[in-house]
PALOVEX-611467 format. One record per residue (C-alpha): x, y, z; residue in one letter; residue number from 1. Coordinates in nm, 4 decimals, decimal comma, always signed. Layout:
BEGIN
- X_Y_Z_A_NUM
...
# end
This chain:
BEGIN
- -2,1101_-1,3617_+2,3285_X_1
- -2,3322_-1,6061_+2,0715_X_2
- -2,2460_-1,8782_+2,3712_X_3
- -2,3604_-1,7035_+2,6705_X_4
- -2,6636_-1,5527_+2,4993_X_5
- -2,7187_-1,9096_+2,3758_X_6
- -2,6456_-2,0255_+2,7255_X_7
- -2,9476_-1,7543_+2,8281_X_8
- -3,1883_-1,9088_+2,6063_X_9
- -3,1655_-2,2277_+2,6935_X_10
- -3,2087_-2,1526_+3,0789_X_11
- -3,5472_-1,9398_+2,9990_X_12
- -3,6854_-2,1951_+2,7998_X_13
- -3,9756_-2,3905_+2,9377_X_14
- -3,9814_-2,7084_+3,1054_X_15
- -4,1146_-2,8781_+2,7805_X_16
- -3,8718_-2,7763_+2,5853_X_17
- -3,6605_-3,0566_+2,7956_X_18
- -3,9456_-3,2951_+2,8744_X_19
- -3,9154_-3,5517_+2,8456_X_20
- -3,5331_-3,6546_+2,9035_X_21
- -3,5829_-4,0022_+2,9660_X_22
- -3,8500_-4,2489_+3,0138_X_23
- -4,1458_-4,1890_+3,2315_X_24
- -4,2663_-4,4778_+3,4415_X_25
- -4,6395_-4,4814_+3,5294_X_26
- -4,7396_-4,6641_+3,8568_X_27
- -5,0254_-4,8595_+3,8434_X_28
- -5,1412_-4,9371_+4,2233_X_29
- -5,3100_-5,2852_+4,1454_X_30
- -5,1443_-5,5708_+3,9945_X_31
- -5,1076_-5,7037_+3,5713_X_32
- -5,4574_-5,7761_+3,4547_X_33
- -5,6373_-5,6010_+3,6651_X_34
- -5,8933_-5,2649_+3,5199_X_35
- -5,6710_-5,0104_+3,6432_X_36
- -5,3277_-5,2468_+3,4333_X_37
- -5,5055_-5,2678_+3,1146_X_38
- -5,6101_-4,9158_+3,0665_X_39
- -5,3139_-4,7409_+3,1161_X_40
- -5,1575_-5,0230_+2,9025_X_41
- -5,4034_-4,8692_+2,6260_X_42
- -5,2842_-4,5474_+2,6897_X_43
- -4,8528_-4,6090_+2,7415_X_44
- -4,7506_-4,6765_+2,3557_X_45
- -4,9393_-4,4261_+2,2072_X_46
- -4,8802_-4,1414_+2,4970_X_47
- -4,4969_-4,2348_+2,4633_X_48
- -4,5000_-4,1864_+2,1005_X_49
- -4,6292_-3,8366_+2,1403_X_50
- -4,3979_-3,7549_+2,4225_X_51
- -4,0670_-3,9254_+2,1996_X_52
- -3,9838_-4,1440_+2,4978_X_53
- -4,1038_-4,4838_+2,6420_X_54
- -4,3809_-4,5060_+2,8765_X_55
- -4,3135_-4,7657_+3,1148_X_56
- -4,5675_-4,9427_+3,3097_X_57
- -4,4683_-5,0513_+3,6540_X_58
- -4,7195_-5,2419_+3,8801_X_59
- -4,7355_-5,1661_+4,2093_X_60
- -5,0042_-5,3427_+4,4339_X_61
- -5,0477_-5,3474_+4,7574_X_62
- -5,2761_-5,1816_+5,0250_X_63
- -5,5336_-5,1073_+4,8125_X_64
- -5,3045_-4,8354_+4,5961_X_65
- -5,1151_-4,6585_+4,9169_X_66
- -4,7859_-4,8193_+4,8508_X_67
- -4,7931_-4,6727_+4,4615_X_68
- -4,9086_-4,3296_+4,5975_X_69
- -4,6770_-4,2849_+4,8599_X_70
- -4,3937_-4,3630_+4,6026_X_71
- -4,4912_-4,1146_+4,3353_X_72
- -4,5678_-3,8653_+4,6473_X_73
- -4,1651_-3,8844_+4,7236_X_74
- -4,0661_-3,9182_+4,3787_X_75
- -3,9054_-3,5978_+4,1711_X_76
- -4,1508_-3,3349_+4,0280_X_77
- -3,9817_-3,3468_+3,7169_X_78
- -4,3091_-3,5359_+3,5553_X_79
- -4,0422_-3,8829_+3,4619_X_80
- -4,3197_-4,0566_+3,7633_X_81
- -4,6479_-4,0557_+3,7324_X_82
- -4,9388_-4,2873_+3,8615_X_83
- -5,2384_-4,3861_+3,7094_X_84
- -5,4250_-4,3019_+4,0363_X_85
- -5,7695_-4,4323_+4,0986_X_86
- -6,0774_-4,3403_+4,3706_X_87
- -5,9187_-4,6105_+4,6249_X_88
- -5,5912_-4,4305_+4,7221_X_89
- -5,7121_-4,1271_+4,6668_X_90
- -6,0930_-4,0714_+4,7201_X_91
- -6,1845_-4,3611_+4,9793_X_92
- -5,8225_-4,4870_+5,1581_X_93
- -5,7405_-4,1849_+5,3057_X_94
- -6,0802_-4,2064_+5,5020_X_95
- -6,0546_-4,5565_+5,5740_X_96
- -5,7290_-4,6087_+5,7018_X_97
- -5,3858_-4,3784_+5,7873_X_98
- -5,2039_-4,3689_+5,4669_X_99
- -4,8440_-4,2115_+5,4287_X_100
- -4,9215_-3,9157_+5,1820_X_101
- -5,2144_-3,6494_+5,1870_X_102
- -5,4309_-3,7298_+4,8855_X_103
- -5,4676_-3,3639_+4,8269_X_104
- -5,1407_-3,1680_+4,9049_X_105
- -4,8740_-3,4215_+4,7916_X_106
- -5,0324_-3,4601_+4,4155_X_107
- -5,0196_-3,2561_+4,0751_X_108
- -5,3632_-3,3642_+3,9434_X_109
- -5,2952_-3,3822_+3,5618_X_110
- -5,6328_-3,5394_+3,3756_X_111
- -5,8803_-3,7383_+3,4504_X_112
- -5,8888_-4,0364_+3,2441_X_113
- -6,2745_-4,1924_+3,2521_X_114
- -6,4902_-4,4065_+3,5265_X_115
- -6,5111_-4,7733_+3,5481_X_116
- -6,7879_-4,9857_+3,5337_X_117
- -6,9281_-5,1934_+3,7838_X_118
- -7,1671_-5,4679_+3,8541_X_119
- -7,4209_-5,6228_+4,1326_X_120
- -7,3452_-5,9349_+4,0469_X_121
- -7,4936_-6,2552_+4,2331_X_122
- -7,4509_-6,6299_+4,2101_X_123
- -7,6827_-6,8306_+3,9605_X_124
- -7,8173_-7,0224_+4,2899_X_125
- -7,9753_-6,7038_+4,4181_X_126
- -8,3303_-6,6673_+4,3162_X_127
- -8,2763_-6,3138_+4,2369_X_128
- -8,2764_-6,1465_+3,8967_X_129
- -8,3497_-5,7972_+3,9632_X_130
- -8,1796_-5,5686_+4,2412_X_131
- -8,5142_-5,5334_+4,4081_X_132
- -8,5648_-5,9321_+4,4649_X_133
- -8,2257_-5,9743_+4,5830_X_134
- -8,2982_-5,7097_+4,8347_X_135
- -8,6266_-5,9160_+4,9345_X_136
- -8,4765_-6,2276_+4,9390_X_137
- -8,1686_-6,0869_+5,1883_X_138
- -8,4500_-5,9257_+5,4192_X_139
- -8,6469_-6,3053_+5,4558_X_140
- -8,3010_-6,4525_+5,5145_X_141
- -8,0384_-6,2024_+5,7112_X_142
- -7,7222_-6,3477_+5,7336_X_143
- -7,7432_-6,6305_+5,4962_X_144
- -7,5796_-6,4125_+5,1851_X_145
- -7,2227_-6,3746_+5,1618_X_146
- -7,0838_-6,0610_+4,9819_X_147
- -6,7111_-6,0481_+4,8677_X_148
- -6,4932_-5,7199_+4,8081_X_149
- -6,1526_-5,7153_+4,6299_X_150
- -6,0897_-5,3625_+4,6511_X_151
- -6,2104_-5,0089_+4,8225_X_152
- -6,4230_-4,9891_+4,5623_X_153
- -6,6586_-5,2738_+4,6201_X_154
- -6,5802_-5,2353_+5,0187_X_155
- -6,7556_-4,8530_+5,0238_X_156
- -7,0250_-4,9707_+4,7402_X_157
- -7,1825_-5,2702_+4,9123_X_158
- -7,1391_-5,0995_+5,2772_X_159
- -7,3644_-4,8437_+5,0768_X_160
- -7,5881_-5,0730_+4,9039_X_161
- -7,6230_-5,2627_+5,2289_X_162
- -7,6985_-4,9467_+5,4540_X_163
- -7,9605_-4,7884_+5,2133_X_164
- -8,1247_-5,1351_+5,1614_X_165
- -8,1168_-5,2225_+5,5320_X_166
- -8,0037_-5,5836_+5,4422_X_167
- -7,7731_-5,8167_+5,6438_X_168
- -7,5158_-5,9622_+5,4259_X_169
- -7,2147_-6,0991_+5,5730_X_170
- -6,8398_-5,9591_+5,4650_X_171
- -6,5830_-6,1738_+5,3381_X_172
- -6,2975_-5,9314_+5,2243_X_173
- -6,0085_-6,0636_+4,9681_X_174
- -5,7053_-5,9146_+4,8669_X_175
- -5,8255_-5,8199_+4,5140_X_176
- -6,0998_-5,8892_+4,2804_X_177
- -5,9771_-6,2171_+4,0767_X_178
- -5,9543_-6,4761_+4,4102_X_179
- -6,2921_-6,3116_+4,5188_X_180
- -6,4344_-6,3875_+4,1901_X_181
- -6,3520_-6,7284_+4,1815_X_182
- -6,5091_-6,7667_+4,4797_X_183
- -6,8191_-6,5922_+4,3651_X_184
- -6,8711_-6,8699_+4,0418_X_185
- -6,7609_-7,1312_+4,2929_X_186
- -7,0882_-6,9970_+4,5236_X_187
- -6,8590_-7,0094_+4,8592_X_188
- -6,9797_-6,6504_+4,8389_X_189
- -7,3268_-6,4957_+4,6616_X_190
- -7,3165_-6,1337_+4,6029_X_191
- -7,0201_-5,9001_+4,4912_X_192
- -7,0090_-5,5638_+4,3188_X_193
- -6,6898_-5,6069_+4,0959_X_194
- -6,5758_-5,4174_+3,7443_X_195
- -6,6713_-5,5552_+3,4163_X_196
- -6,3657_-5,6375_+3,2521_X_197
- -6,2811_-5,8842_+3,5423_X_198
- -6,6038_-6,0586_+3,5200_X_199
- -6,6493_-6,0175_+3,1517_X_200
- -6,5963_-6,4289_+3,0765_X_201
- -6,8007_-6,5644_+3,3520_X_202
- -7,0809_-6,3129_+3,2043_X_203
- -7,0527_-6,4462_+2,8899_X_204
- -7,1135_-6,7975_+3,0299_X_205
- -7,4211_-6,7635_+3,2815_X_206
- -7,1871_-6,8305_+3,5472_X_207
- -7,2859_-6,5149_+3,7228_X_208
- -7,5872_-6,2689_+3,6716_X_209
- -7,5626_-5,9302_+3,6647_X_210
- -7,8694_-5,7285_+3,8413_X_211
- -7,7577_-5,3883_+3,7813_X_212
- -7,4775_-5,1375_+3,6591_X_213
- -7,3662_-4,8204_+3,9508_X_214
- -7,3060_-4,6275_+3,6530_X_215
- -7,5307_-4,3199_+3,6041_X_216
- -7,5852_-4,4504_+3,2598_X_217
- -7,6472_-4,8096_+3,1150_X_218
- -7,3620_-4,9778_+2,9564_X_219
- -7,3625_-5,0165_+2,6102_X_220
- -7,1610_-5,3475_+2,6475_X_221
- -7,5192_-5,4733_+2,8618_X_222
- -7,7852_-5,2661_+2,7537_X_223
- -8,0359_-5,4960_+2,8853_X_224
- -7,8857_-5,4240_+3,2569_X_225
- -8,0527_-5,1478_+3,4646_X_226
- -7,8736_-4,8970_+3,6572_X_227
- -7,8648_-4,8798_+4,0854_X_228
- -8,0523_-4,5795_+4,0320_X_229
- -8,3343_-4,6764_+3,8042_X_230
- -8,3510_-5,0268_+4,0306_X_231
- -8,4929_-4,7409_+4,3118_X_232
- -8,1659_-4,5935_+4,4805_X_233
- -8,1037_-4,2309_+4,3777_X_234
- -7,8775_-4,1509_+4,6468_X_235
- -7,5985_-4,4025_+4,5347_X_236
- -7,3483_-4,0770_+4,4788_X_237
- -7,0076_-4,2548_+4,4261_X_238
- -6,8478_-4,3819_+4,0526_X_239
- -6,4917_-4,5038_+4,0722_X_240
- -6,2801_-4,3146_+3,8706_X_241
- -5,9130_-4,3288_+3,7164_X_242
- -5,6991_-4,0505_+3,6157_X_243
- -5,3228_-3,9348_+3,5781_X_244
- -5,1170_-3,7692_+3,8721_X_245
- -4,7869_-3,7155_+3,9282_X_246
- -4,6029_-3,5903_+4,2678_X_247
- -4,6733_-3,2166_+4,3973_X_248
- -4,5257_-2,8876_+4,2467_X_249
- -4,4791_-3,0395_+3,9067_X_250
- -4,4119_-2,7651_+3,6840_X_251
- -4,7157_-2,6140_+3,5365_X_252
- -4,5540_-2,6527_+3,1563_X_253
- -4,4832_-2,9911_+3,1865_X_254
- -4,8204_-3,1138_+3,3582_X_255
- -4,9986_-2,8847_+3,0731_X_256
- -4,7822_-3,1045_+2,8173_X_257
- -4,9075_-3,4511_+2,9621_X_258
- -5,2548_-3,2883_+3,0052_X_259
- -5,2715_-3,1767_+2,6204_X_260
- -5,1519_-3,5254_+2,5106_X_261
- -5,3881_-3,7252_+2,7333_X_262
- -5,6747_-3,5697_+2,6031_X_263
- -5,5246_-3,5834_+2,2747_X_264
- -5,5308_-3,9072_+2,2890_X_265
- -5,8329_-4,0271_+2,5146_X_266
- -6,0414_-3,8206_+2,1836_X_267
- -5,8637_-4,0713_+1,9351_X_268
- -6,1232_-4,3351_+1,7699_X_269
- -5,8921_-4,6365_+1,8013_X_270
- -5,8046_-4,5285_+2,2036_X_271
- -6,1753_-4,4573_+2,2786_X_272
- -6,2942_-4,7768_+2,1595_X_273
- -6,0065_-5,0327_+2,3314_X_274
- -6,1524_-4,8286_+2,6350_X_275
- -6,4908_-4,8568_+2,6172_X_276
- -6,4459_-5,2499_+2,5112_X_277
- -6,3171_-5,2742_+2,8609_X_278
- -6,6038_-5,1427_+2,9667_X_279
- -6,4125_-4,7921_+3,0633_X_280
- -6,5999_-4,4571_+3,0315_X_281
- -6,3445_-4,2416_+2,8572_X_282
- -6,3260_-3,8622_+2,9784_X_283
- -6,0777_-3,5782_+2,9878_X_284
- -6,0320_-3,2531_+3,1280_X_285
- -5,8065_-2,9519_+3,2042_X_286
- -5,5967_-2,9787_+3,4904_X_287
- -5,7398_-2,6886_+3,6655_X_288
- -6,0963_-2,9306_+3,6506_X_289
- -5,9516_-3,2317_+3,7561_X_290
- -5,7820_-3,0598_+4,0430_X_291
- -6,1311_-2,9779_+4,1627_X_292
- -6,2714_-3,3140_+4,0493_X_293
- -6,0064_-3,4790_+4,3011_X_294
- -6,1621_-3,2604_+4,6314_X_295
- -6,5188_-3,2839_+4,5582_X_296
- -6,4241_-3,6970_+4,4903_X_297
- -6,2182_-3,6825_+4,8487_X_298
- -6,5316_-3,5726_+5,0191_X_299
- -6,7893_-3,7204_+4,8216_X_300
- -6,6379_-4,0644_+4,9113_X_301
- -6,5353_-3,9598_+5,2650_X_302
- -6,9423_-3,8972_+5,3124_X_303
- -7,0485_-4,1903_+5,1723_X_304
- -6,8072_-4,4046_+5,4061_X_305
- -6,9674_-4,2391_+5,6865_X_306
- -7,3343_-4,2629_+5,5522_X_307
- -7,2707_-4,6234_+5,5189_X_308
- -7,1455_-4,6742_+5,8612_X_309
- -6,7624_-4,8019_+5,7593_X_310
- -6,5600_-4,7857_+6,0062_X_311
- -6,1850_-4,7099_+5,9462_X_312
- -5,9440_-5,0014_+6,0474_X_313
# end
């Protein structure tokens, strides 16, 4: 009798009671070193010692973040695969090419992690130092500027700078940020909208100049630095965004359990500021408001690909 009633207990008892069995491996769709890497680097030691089992980050680049979603998409909802999911698989791909998951249905939405930081950043040999004379000097020479993009990110951002400017800069896409920033100090190319921490030493150095920051807020790391919207453009509407997901029909324990502990942790002094040195807006939320912070980003990005005149490939 004590073993089947024991037996009883142990099948009612919640999914945390269980969770984790093993360690979890978090996806991260770009490659080591890049924003997206290094934050949820900040977050995997600390998040697996409040879960009692390794967090294991696993890199997987590749078509702008598709190939990472599609694998957590097909993975088991047992919350042992997650993905530190970002606005380019699952905001602006989706709208700009076909991509082998639905950003909405295939996805447990567990917490938002924070929004990145980026930078109009231009050449040193382009006699601009404010948004407004870069925009002036483009319109007196259309075609002459070349703009780089390593990511969705900077693709949808410049196609909206450059629509609601009504400049003609000329695209030369890369495969991700660093080879397009070497190109940008080298001057084969003059303009670029790219995230802090990937341009942070070239900053340092005068080797690029930053005009202004898309965040709805200055950066304390560049005070100095005006935002898009105080440089004249209030209808700039998108901020790329990171936060943690694992496949669909998670149980609602267990993605409660990573919730609690991510925002556990993002509110820690020592996580907070290895964030924000990385130029990373730290945030949290409930799972029920990042669910609905994951639609209103699907559409707010969808819009602003078709404001800007993107067209999917």
């Amino acid at each position: 009798m004590k073993a089947l009633l024991l037996a009883a207990l142990i099948a009612a008892a919640p999914a945390w009671a269980q969770y984790p069995s093993k360690p979890i491996r978090v996806l991260v769709p770009f490659g080591a070193g890049s924003s997206t890497d290094i934050v949820m680097r900040i977050l995997a030691q600390p998040l697996g010692q409040a879960l009692g089992q390794p967090v294991v980050v696993e890199n997987k680049p590749g078509a702008d973040g598709a190939i990472a979603a599609a694998e957590v998409a097909k993975a088991p909802a047992d919350g042992h695969t997650l993905m530190l999911g970002t606005n380019s698989p699952m905001s602006a791909g989706p709208h700009l090419r076909k991509v082998p998951y639905d950003a909405i249905r295939d996805f447990t939405p567990i917490s938002l992690v924070g929004n990145y930081t980026f930078f109009v950043l231009v050449h040193p040999s382009v006699p601009a130092r404010t948004l407004q004379e870069l925009i002036t000097y483009a319109k007196a020479n259309p075609g002459k500027l070349n703009y780089g993009t390593g990511n969705t990110s900077g693709i949808v951002m410049t196609g909206m700078l450059t629509s609601q400017a009504g400049i003609d800069l000329v695209h030369v896409p890369y495969k991700s940020e660093p080879p397009a920033i070497t190109d940008l100090v080298g001057g084969n190319i003059q303009v670029m909208i790219s995230s802090y921490s990937t341009v942070l030493p070239f900053l340092r150095d005068g080797k690029l100049r930053p005009l202004v920051t898309t965040l709805p807020n200055r950066s304390p790391l560049m005070p100095e630095v005006p935002t898009i919207v105080e440089a004249g453009f209030p209808k700039f509407s998108v901020s790329p965004w990171a936060g943690v997901f694992g496949p669909a029909r998670m149980p609602k324990d267990v993605s409660e359990r990573l919730n609690r502990e991510l925002n556990t942790l993002i509110k820690r002094t020592d996580v907070r500021e290895s964030l924000l040195k990385q130029a990373f807006d730290p945030k949290g939320s409930s799972v029920e408001e990042f669910n609905t912070y994951v639609r209103e980003q699907y559409d707010i990005w969808g819009k602003a690909i078709r404001d800007a005149g993107i067209q999917p490939e």
